[in-house]
C-alpha positions as CSV (number, residue, x, y, z in Angstrom):
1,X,-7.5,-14.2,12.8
2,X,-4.5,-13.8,15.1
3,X,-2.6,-10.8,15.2
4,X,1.1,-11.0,16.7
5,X,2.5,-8.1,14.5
6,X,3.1,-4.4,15.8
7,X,3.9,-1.3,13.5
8,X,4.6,1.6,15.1
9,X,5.2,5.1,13.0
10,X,7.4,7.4,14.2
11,X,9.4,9.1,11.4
12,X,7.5,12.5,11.2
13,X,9.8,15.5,11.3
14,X,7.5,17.3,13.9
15,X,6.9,14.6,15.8
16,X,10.1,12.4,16.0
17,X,11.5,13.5,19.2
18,X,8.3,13.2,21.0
19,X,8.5,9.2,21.9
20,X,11.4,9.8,23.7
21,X,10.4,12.2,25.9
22,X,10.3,11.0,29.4
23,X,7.2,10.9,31.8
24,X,6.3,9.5,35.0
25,X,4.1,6.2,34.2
26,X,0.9,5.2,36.2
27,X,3.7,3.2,38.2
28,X,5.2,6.4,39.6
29,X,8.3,5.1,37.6
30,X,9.9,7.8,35.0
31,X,9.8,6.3,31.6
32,X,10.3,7.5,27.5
33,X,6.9,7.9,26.1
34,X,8.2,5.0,23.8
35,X,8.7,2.3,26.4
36,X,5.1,3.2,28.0
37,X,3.6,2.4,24.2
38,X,5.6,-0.6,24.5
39,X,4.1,-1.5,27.7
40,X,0.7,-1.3,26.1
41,X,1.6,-3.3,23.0
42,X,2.9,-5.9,25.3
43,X,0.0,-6.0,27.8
44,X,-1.9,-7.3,24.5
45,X,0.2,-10.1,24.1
46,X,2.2,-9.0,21.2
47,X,5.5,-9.9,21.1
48,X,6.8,-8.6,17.2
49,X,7.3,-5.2,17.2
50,X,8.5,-3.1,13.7
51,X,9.1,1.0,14.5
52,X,9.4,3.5,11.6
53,X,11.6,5.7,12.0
54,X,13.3,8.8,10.2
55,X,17.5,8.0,9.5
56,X,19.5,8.0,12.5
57,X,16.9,7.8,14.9
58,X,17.8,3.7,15.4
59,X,19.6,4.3,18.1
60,X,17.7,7.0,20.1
61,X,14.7,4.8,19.6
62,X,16.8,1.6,20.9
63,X,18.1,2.9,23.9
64,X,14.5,4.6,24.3
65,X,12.5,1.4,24.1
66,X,15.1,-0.6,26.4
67,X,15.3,-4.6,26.6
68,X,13.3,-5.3,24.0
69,X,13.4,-7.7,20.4
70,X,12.0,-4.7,17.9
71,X,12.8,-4.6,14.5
72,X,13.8,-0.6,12.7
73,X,12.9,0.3,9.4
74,X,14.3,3.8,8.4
75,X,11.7,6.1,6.3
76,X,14.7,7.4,3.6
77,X,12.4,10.5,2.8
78,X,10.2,12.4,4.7
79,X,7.3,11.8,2.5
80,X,4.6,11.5,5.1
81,X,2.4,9.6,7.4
82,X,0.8,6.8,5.2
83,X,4.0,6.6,2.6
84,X,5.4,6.1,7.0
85,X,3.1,2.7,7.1
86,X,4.0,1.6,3.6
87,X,7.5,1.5,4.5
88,X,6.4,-2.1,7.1
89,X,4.8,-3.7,3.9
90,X,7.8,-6.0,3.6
91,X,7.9,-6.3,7.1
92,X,3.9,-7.2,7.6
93,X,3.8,-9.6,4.6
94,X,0.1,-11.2,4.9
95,X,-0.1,-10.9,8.2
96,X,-2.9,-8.8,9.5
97,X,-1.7,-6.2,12.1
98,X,-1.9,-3.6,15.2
99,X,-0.8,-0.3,14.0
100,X,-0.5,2.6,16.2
101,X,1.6,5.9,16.3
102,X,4.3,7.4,18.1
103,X,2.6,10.5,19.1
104,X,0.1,9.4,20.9
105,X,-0.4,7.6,24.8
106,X,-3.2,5.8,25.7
107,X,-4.8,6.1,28.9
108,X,-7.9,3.5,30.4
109,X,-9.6,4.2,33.1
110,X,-9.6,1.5,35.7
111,X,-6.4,-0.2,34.5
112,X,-8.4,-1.1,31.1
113,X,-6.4,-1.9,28.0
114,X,-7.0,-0.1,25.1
115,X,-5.0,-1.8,22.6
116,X,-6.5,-5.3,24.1
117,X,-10.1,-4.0,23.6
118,X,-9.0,-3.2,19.9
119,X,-7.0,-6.7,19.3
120,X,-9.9,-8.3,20.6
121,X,-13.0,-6.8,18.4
122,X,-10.8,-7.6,15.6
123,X,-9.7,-11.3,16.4
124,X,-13.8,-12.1,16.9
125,X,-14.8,-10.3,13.7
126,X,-12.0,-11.1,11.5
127,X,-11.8,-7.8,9.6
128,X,-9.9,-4.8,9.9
129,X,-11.2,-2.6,12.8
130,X,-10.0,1.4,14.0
131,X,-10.7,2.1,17.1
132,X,-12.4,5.3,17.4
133,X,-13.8,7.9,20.5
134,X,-16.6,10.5,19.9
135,X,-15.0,13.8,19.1
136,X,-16.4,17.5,19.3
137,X,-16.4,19.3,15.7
138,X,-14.2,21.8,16.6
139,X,-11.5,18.9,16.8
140,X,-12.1,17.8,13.2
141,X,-9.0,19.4,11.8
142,X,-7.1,17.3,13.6
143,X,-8.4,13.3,13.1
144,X,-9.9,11.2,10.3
145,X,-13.5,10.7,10.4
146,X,-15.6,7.6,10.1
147,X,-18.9,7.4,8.8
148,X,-21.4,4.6,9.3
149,X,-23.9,2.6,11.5
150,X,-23.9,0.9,14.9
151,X,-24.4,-2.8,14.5
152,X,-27.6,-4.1,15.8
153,X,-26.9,-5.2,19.5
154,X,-23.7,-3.2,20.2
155,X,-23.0,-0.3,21.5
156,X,-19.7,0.4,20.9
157,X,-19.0,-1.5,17.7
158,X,-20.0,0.3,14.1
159,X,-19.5,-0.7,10.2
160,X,-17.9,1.7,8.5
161,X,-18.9,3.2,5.1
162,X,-17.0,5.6,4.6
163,X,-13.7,7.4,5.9
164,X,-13.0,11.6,5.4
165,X,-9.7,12.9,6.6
166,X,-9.6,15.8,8.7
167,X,-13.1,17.0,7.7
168,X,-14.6,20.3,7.5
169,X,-17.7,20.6,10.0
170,X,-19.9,20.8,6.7
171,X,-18.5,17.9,5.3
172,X,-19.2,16.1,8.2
173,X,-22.5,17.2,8.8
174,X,-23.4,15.8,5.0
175,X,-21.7,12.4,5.7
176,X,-20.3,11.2,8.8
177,X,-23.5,11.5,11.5
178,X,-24.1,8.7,13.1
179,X,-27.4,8.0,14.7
180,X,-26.9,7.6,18.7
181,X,-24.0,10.3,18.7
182,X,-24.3,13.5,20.8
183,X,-24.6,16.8,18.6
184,X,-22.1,18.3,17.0
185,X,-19.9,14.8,17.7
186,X,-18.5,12.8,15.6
187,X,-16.2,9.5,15.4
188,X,-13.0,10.3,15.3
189,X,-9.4,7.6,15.0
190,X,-8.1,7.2,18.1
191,X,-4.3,6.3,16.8
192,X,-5.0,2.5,17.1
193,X,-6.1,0.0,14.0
194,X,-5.7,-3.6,13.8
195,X,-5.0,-3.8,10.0
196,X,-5.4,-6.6,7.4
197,X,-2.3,-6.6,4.6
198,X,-4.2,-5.6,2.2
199,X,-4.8,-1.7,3.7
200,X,-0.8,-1.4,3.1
201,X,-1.9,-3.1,-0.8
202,X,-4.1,0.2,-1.1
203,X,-1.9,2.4,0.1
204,X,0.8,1.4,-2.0
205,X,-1.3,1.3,-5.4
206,X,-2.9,5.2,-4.4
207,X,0.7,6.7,-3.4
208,X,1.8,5.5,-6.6
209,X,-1.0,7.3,-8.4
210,X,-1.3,10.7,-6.4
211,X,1.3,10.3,-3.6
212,X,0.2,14.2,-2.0
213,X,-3.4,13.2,-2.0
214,X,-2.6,9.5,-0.2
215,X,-4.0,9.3,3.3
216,X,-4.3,6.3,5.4
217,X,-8.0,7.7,5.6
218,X,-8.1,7.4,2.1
219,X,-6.9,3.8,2.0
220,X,-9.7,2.9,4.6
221,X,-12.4,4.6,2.8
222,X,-11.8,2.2,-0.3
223,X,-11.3,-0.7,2.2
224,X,-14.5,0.1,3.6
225,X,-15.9,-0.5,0.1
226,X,-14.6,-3.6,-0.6
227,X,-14.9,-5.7,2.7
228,X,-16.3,-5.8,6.0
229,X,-14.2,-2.8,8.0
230,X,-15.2,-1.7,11.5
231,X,-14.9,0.9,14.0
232,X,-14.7,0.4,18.0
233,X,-15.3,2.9,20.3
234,X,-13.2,4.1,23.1
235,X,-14.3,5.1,26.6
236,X,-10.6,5.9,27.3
237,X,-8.5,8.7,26.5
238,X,-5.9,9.4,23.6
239,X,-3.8,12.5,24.3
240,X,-1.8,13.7,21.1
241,X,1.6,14.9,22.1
242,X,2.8,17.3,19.5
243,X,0.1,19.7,20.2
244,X,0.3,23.0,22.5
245,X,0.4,21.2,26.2
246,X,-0.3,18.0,24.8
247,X,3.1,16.6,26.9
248,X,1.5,18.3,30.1
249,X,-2.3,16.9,29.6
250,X,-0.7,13.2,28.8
251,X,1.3,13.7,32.0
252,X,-1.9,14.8,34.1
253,X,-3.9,11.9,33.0
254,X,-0.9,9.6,33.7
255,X,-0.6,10.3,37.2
256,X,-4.4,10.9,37.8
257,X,-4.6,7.4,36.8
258,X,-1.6,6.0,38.1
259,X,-0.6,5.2,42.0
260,X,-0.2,8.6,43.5
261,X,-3.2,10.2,42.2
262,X,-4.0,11.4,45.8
263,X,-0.4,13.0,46.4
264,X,-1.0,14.3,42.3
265,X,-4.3,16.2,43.4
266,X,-3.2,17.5,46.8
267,X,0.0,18.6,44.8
268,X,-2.2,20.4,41.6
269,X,-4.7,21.7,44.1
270,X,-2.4,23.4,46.2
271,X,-1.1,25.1,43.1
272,X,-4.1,26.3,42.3
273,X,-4.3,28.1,45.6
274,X,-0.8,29.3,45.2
275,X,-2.0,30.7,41.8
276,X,-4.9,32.6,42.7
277,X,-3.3,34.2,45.7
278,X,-0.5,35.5,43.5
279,X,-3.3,36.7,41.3
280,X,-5.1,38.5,44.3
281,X,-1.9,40.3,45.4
282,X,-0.7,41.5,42.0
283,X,-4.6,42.9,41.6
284,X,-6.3,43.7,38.5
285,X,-3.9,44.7,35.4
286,X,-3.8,48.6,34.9
């Protein structure tokens, strides 16, 4: 299959502001967040672009996302994330497609592509694929949660059989090991899936039925019961923005990646210095 379709969510009300904050780019160039996920869908050689967004955010997110052809759909209500995706259903039609969130950046490690990676598992195997990264337990809270097994002859590629949102340690411990994984890790979403239409089919049937208990990890877990669904893993880096310093960590890894990492270094290290000398004068609190 061929995936030419992008939907980006970015509608949340805690998170809606975040894409157009502005950070200097592995370039050294100042960019929004939104243009450098931009950059990333277009370095896989997707052209069609659809972003969710909440009402009156069209034309922050235009001028945000500069010269580019992308197509806004307004979420009328803030009723979450995956009601967020269901909103592109119209726009997907049966088009399989690369779906990835606002909130998020992306950083590979030697100029590696991480939405490529993805595009490509999912063109070879034809099905619907997440990508994943291995993820400590105390981080649970935060991600959904695949469970399954590597396929025979890759090491980074798994079939999934089952999908828990934002599981308890426990819960994960009963369901979601996977043999090969470091204890006390498990594989968590990494904000990128390349989707087949039917995920947005589920989602739409379960929000009907229970819209509070509708995840997209829900949707996936029944997808992974009716057809072939797959996980890839990531050696790079997501960085969620909307959590405590999660603007200054994507920043860091940005420029440690980027151009001027030696200037970056010399610059953090001397601040370091700075910081411990200030610590040495003030002396030990009373």
């Amino acid at each position: 299959m061929k995936i030419r379709k992008a939907v980006i969510t970015a509608a949340g009300r805690n998170q809606r502001t975040l894409p157009l904050q502005t950070l200097v780019d592995r370039d050294g160039r100042q960019k929004p967040v939104l243009r450098i996920i931009l950059d990333e869908i277009q370095a896989a050689q997707i052209d069609e672009v659809c972003i969710v967004v909440a009402p009156g955010d069209q034309e922050s997110y235009a001028q945000a996302a500069g010269q580019r052809n992308i197509c806004f759909i307004e979420q009328a209500s803030p009723l979450g994330y995956a009601h967020a995706l269901c909103c592109a259903r119209d726009y997907v039609g049966d088009d399989p497609f690369f779906h990835l969130v606002g909130d998020h950046l992306y950083v590979g490690k030697n100029g590696h592509t991480c939405a490529l990676s993805l595009l490509q598992a999912a063109e070879a195997e034809s099905c619907s694929v997440s990508a994943v990264q291995s993820t400590r337990e105390t981080q649970l809270g935060r991600y959904g949660t695949v469970g399954g097994q590597r396929i025979l002859g890759k090491q980074d590629l798994y079939r999934v059989e089952t999908v828990i949102e934002k599981p308890t340690p426990t819960e994960a411990e009963q369901t979601l090991v996977i043999s090969g994984l470091r204890a006390g890790h498990y594989l968590c979403f990494f904000g990128m899936h390349v989707l087949t239409p039917g995920v947005l089919e589920i989602l739409y049937r379960q929000l009907e039925a229970a819209p509070k208990a509708t995840t997209l990890s829900s949707a996936l877990a029944e997808l992974a019961r009716r057809e072939q669904y797959l996980a890839l893993e990531q050696t790079s880096r997501r960085y969620d923005l909307g959590i405590k310093y999660g603007l200054l960590q994507a920043q860091l890894a940005l420029a440690l990646s980027g151009a001027e990492r030696e200037e970056v270094l010399a610059q953090l290290l001397d601040l370091v210095a700075l910081s411990a000398t200030d610590a040495r004068e003030i002396g030990p609190a009373a």
